[in-house]
TIZA-907368 format. One record per residue (C-alpha): x, y, z. Coordinates in steps of 0.5 Angstrom, whole numbers, plus 2048, in hexadecimal, padded with zeros to 3 digits. Each point is the difference from the previous one (the first is absolute). Layout:
REM TIZA-907368
X, Y, Z;
...
This chain:
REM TIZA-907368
7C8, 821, 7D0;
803, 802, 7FA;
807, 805, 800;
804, 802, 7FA;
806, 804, 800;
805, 804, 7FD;
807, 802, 803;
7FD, 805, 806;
7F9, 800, 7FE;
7FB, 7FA, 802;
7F8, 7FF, 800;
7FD, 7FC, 805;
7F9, 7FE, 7FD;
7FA, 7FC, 801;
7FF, 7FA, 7FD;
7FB, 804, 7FC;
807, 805, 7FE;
7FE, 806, 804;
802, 804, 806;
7FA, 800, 805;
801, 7FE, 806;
806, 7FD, 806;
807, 800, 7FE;
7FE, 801, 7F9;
802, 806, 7FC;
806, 804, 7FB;
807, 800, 804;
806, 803, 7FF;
806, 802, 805;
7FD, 7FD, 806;
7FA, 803, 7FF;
7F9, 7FF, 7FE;
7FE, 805, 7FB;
7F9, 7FE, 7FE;
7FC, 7FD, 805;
7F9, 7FF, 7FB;
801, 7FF, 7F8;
7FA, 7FC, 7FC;
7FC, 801, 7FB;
7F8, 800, 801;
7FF, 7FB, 7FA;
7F8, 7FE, 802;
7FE, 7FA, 7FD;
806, 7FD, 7FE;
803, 7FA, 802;
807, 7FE, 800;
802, 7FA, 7FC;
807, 7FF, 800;
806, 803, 804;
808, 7FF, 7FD;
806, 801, 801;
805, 7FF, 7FA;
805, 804, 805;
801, 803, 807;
7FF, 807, 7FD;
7FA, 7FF, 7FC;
7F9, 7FF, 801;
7FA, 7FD, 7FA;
7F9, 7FF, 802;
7FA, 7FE, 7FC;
7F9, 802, 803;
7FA, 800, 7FD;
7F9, 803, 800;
7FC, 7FA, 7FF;
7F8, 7FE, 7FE;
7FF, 7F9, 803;
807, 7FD, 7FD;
801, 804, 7FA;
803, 806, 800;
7FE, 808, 7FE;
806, 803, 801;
807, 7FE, 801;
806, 803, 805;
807, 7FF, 7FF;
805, 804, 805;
807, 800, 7FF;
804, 802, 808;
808, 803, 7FE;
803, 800, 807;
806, 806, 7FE;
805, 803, 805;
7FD, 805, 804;
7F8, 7FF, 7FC;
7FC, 7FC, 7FB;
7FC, 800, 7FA;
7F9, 7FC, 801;
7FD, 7FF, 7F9;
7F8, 7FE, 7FF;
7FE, 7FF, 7F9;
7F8, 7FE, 800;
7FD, 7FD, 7FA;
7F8, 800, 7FE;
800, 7F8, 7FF;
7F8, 800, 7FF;
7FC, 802, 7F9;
7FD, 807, 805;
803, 807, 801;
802, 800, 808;
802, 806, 804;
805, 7FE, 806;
800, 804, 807;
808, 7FF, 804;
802, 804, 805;
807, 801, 803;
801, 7FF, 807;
807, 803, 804;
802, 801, 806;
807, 801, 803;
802, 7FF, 808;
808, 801, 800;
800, 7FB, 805;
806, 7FF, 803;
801, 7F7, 7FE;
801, 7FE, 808;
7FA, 805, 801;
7FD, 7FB, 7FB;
802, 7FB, 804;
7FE, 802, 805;
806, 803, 804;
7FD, 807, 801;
7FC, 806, 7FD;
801, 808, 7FE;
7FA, 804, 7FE;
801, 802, 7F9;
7FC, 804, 7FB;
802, 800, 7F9;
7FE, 805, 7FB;
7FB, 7FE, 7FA;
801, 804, 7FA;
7FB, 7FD, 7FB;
7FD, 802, 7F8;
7FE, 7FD, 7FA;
806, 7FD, 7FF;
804, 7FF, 806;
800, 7FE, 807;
805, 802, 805;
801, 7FE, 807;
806, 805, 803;
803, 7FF, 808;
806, 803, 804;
803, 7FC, 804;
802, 801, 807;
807, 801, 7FF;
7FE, 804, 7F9;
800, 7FC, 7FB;
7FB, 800, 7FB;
7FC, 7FA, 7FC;
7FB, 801, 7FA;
7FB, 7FA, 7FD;
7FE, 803, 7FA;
7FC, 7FC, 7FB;
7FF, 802, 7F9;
7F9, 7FE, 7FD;
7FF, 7FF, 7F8;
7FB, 801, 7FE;
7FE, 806, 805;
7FB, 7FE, 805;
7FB, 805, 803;
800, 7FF, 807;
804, 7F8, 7FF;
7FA, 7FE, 7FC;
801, 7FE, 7F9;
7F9, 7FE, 7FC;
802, 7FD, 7F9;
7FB, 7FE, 7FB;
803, 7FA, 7FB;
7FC, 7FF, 7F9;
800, 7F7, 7FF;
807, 7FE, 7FF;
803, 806, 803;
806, 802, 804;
801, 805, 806;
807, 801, 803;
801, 804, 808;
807, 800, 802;
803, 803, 807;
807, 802, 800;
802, 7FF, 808;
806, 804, 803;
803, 800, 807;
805, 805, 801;
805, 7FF, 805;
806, 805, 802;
803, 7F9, 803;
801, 7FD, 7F8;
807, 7FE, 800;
804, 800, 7FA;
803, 7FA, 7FD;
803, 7FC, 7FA;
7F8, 7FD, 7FD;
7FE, 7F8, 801;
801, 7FB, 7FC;
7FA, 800, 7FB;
7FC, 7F8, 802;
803, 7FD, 7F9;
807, 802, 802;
7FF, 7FD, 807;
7FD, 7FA, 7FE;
806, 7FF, 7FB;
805, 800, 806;
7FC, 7FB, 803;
801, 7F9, 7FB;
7FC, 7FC, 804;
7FE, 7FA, 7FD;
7FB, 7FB, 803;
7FE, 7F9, 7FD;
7F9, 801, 804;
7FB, 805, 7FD;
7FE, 801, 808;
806, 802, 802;
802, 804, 7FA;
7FA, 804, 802;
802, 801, 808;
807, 802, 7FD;
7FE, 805, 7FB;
7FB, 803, 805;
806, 800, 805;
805, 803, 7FC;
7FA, 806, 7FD;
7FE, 802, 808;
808, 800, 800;
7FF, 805, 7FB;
7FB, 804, 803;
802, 801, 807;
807, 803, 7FD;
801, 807, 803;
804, 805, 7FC;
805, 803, 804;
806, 805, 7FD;
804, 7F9, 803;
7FD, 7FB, 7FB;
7FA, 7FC, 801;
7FD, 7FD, 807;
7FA, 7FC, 802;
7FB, 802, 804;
7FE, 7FB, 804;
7F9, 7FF, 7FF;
7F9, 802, 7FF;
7FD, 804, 803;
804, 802, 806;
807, 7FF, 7FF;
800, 804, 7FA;
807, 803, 803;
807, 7FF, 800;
801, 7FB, 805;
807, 7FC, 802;
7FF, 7F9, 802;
7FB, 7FF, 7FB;
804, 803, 7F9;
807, 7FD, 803;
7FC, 7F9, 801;
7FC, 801, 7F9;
806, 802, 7FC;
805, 7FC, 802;
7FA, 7FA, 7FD;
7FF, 803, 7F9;
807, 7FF, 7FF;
803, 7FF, 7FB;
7FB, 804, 7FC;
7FF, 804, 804;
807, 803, 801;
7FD, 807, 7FE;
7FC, 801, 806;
806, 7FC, 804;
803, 806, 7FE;
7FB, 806, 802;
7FE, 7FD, 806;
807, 7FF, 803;
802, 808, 7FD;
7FA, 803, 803;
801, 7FC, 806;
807, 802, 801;
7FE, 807, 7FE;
7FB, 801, 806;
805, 7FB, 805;
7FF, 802, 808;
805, 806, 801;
7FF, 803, 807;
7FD, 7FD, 807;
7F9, 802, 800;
7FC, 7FD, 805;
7F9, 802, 7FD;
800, 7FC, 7FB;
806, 7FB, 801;
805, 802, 7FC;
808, 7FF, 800;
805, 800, 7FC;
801, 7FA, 7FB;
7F9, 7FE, 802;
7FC, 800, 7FA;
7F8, 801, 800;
7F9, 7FE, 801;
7FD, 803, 7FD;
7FE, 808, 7FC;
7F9, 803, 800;
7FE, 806, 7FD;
7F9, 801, 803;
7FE, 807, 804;
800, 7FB, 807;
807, 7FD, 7FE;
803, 808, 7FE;
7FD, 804, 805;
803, 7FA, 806;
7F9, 7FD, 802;
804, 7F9, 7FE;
806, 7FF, 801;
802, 7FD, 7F8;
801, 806, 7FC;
807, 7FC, 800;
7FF, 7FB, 805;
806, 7FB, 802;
7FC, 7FC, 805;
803, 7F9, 7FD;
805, 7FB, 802;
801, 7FC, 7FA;
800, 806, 7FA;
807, 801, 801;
804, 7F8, 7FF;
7FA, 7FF, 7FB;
804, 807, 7FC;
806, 7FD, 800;
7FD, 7F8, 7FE;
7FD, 804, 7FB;
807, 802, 7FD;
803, 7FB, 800;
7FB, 7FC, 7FC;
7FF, 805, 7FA;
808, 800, 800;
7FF, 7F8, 7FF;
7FC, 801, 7FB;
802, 806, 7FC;
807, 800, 801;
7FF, 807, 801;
806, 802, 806;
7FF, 807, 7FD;
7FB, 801, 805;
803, 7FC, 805;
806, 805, 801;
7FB, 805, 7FF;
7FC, 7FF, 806;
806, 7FF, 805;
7FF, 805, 804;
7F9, 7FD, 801;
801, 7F8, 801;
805, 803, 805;
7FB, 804, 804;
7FB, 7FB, 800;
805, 7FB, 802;
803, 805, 806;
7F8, 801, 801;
7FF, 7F8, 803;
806, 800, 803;
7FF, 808, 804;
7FA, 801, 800;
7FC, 7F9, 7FE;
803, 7FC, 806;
800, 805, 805;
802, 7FB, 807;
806, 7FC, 7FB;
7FD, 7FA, 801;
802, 7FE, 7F8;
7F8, 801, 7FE;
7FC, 806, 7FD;
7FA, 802, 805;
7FB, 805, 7FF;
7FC, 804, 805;
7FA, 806, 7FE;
804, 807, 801;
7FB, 805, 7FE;
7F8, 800, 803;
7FB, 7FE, 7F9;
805, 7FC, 7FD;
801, 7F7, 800;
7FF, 7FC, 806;
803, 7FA, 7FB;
806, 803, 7FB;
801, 7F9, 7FD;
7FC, 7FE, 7FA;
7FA, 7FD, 804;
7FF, 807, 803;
7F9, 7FF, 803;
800, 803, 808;
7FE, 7F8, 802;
804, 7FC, 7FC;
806, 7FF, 804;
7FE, 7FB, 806;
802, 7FB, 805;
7FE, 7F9, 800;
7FA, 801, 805;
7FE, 806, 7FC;
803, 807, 804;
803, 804, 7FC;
807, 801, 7FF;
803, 807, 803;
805, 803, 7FC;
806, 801, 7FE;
7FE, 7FA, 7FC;
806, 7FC, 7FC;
7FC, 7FC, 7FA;
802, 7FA, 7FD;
801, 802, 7F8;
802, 806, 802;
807, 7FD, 801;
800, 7FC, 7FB;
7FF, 805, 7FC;
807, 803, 803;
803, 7F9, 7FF;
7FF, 801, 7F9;
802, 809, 800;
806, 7FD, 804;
802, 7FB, 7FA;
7FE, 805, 7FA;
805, 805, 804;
805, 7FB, 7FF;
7FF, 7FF, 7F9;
800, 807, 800;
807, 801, 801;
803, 7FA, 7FD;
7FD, 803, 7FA;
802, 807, 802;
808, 7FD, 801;
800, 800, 807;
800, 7F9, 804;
802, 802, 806;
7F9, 803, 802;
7FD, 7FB, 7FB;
802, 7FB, 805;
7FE, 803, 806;
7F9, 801, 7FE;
800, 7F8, 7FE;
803, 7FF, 807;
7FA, 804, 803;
7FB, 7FD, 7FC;
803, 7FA, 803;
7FF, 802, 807;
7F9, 803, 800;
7FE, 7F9, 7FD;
803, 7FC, 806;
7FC, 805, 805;
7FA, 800, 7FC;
7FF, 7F9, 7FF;
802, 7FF, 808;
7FB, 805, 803;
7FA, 7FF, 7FB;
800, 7F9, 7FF;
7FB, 7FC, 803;
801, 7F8, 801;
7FA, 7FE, 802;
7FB, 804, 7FB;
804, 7FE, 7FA;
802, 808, 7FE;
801, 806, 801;
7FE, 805, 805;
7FC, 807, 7FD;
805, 804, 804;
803, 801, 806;
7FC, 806, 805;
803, 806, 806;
804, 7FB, 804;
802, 7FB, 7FA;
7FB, 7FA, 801;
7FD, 7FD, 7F9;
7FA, 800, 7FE;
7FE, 7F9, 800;
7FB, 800, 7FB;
800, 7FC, 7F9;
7FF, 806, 7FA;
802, 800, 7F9;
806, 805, 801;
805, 7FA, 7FF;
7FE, 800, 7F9;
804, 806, 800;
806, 7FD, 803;
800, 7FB, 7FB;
801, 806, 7FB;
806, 803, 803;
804, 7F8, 801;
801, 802, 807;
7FD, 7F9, 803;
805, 7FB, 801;
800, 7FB, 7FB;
800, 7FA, 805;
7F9, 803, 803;
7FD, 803, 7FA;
7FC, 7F8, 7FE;
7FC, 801, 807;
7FF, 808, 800;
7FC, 7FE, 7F8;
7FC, 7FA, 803;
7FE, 805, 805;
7FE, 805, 7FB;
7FC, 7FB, 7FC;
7FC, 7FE, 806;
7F8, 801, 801;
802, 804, 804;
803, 805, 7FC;
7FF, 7FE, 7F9;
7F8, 803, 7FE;
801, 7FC, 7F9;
800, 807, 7FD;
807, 801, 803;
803, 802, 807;
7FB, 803, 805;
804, 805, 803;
7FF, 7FD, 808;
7FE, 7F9, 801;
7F8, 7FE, 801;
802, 7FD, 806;
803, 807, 803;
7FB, 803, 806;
800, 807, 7FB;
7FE, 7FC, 7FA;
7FB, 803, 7FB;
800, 7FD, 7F9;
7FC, 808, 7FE;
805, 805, 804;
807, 803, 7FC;
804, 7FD, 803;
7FE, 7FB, 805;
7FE, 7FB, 7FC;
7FF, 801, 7F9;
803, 7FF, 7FA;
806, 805, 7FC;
801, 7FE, 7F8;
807, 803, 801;
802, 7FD, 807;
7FF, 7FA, 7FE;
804, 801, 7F9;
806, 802, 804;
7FF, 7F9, 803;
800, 7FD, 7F9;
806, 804, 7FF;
803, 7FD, 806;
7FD, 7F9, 7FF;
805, 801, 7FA;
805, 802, 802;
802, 7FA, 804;
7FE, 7FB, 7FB;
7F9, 7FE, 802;
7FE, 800, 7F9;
7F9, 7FC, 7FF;
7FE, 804, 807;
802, 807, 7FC;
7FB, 7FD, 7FA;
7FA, 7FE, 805;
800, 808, 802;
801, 803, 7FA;
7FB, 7FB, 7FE;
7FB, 803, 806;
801, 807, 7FE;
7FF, 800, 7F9;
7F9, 7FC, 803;
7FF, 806, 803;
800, 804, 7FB;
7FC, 7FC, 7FC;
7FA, 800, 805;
800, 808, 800;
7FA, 803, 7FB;
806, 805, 7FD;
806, 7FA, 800;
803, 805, 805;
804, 7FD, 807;
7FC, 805, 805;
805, 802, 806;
7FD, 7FB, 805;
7FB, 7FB, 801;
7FD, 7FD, 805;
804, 7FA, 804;
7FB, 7FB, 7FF;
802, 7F9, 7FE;
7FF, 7FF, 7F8;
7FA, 7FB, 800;
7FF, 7FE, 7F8;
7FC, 802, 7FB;
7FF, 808, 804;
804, 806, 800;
804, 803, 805;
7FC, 803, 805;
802, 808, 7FF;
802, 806, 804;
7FB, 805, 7FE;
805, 806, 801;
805, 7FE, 7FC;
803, 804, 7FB;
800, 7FD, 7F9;
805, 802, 7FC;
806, 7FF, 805;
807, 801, 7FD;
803, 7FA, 804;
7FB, 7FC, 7FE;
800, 800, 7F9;
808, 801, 801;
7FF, 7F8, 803;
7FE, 7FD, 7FA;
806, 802, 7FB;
805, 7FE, 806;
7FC, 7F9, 800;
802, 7FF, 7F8;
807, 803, 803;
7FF, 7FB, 805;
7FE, 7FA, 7FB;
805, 801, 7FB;
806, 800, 805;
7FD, 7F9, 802;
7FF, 7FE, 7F8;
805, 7F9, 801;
803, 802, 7FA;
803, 806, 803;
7FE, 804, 7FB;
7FF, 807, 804;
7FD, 805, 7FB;
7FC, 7FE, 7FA;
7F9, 7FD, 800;
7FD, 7FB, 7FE;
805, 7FE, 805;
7FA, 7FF, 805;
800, 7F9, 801;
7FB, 7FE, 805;
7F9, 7FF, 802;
7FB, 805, 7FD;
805, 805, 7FE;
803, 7FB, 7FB;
């Protein structure tokens, strides 16, 4: 699969560069406005395929007699937003005149993206208008709205057929102009061009390898960026997740600080902008929750599903108010923070009205509203939370990082107010974070497993399975240091370690699969955060090792790329991780992790030299 990318408009395409068949096609908006788009070229054979970047396209594809070529074919693909340019230049290599016949071939479905994924499915019948130089695709939506595909073809082509006589020597260019115009286009400040982008990413590391995985993290940053009139936010991956998703940026941002402090900002102004406001069972809003997700297709619109603003996540709410508090670190930027008040203080009154809705002290989630989450945590596969003898766990769940991810809200919430002068509720949230620390550590810690449980279920018994979620409890500095040796030798264990990171539930569990999404496979990110973590409480050598594995990762991929997951399966030398085949590629969170790894190393540096390479000290990153 190739995908490229701008803004709000992406391609799926086949390794060949075309729209033919399963989930390929031309989307934007939720919607897949192109279901078909080729070029019929008989007898070429393509020769090379390169990305210079996310949004661009260069292929060479020959018309060849034995291993000599007749004709040559140079295709340049500009993804824009809201269409592209695709540019075929053709040259007569040969010493004979040569008549060359190509045919354009276009269809549009306007599916829905879950219909594409295979949720449901609506009768459409969109209208085609077709003439020498056009081609347009026309569709009403149910509830009104109107779409249009059009292509525009230069030279005109009678009926999409091209014939082109070329003299030895000789030169012939076609060129299609594609716009999808959608009524949902949002108007907003421009995204910054990739040389701008780059620039603010100074990255600099010693090995060519690692430069290369780094700087094909920070150009996917780059394209899964939205523009949204509240400032850049990323999109969370190709080619389902092209949305604006809470957890996901919260979690992507807050990895790409410093550099990344502009969309630290347009990801938290959006979020508050779109902050839960009423009790909304239907699609699991209240006020102070912030969401899950925002969907703008026809099945999302016309509530088929419930995520045009879907609030169904448990842990998108701590996560804003850890996120601020880390772009206040870095940027110094209070500006803000006094800005968002009204926000981090309902999202804080959130957790503790409506997050906690027994008052036991811990954030638990339940489904409210028919079609939305099962799970509401970051593993949110309907299965993925269960016992030791593999029953599912019954909601209302309370997950472990989850209330590590309050811990560390409710530290934020002081340092918030001892910024903001008032140490008396500064010293009250501290004195909360406290407490929360206590119980959690008394009602998820299990002795004799060396961890902690995934969750506590209905009736408050902890799941007693090993998973990779105390990585994350590491991250927030919730785990008491006297425990902390034990829990990271758990962590490292066969059961667990895959030798590529964490698997996210141990290979000794009765739900184990190494090629399910969350029973057993391996997350990029959820095993950076362990890094972070690992860092945090001064396992350094132990912080390198993973960092280590994950850049190994990345250079096992033909396109430099950590996927979203791979298989579980123990590392065996000299063969490259197992993959998960639907994962999505790129994934914001993932390439995230690799600029947080090079954050991570230089706060390990010995030196104590925090922010200037080469201050990378170790390994193959030295």
């Amino acid at each position: 699969m190739l995908s490229l990318k701008e803004d709000d408009t992406y391609l799926v395409l086949s390794e060949a560069g075309w729209i033919e068949t399963g989930a390929e096609g031309a989307y934007r908006h939720d919607t897949r406005f192109l279901s078909r788009y080729r070029l019929d070229l008989p007898g070429f054979q393509l020769l090379t395929t390169h990305q210079p970047r996310p949004d661009r396209l260069v292929q060479r594809w020959g018309l060849l007699e034995g291993p000599t070529q007749a004709v040559g074919l140079r295709r340049t693909l500009e993804v824009r937003r809201g269409g592209w340019r695709d540019r075929l230049v053709l040259e007569n290599t040969s010493l004979e005149p040569r008549t060359l016949e190509l045919a354009l071939e276009a269809e549009a479905d306007y599916k829905d993206l879950f219909e594409v994924r295979g949720w449901a499915r609506l009768e459409r019948h969109p209208r085609r208008e077709e003439g020498p130089d056009y081609l347009r695709f026309r569709y009403r939506a149910q509830d009104g709205l109107e779409f249009t595909a059009d292509l525009r073809l230069d030279p005109p082509a009678s009926g999409r057929r091209w014939r082109v006589p070329l003299e030895p020597k000789a030169r012939a260019e076609i060129t299609l102009e594609v716009r999808l115009e959608s009524p949902l286009a949002e108007a907003g400040p421009a995204l910054p061009d990739y040389a701008a982008w780059r620039a603010a990413f100074p990255l600099r590391l010693r090995d060519p390898r690692a430069q290369a995985v780094l700087e094909r993290a920070v150009d996917d940053l780059r394209a899964l960026l939205l523009a949204t009139p509240y400032g850049p936010y990323p999109a969370a991956g190709i080619p389902w997740f092209v949305a604006a998703f809470g957890r996901d940026a919260l979690l992507t941002a807050y990895m790409t600080l410093p550099w990344g402090a502009e969309v630290a900002r347009g990801v938290l102004r959006y979020l508050a902008a779109h902050q839960g406001r009423t009790v909304n069972p239907e699609n699991d809003e209240a006020p102070g929750k912030i969401l899950h997700e925002v969907r703008l297709g026809e099945l999302s619109r016309t509530g088929r599903v419930p995520f045009r603003a879907y609030y169904g996540t448990v842990d998108a709410t701590p996560l804003f108010i850890i996120l601020l508090e880390a772009y206040a670190h870095w940027t110094r930027d209070w500006a803000l923070v006094r800005a968002l008040r009204p926000h981090w203080e309902a999202a804080l009154e959130w957790m503790l009205r409506y997050g906690d809705a027994d008052g036991d002290g811990l954030l638990e989630f339940a489904r409210e509203g028919e079609g939305g989450l099962v799970v509401q945590s970051w593993k949110d596969s309907h299965d993925s939370m269960s016992h030791a003898d593999g029953r599912l766990a019954e909601p209302p769940l309370a997950v472990s990082e989850v209330q590590a991810y309050a811990y560390r809200a409710y530290t934020a919430a002081a340092t918030f107010y001892r910024a903001l002068g008032e140490p008396e509720r500064a010293r009250a949230w501290t004195a909360r974070a406290e407490a929360l620390q206590r119980t959690f550590h008394a009602r998820f810690w299990l002795e004799d497993l060396g961890t902690y449980a995934l969750a506590l279920d209905r009736e408050k018994r902890p799941l007693r399975v090993k998973s990779s979620d105390p990585g994350h409890l590491l991250w927030c500095g919730i785990v008491p240091e006297a425990v902390a040796p034990r829990l990271v030798a758990t962590l490292f264990s066969e059961e667990l370690w895959s030798g590529w990171g964490l698997r996210t539930l141990g290979a000794k569990e009765v739900r184990y699969n190494p090629l399910s999404y969350h029973n057993g496979s391996v997350w990029p990110h959820d095993t950076a955060l362990f890094a972070g973590g690992l860092a945090r409480y001064g396992f350094r050598r132990e912080a390198l090792r993973v960092a280590e594995a994950l850049f190994e990762l990345a250079f096992s991929q033909p396109d430099l790329r950590l996927p979203e997951l791979v298989g579980g399966c123990p590392r065996e030398a000299g063969e490259p991780p197992v993959p998960y085949l639907d994962a999505c590629r790129p994934q914001a969170w993932d390439a995230a992790a690799l600029v947080y790894l090079v954050r991570l190393a230089w706060s390990l540096d010995p030196s104590g030299r925090y922010a200037a390479p080469p201050g990378l000290l170790y390994g193959w990153l030295a």
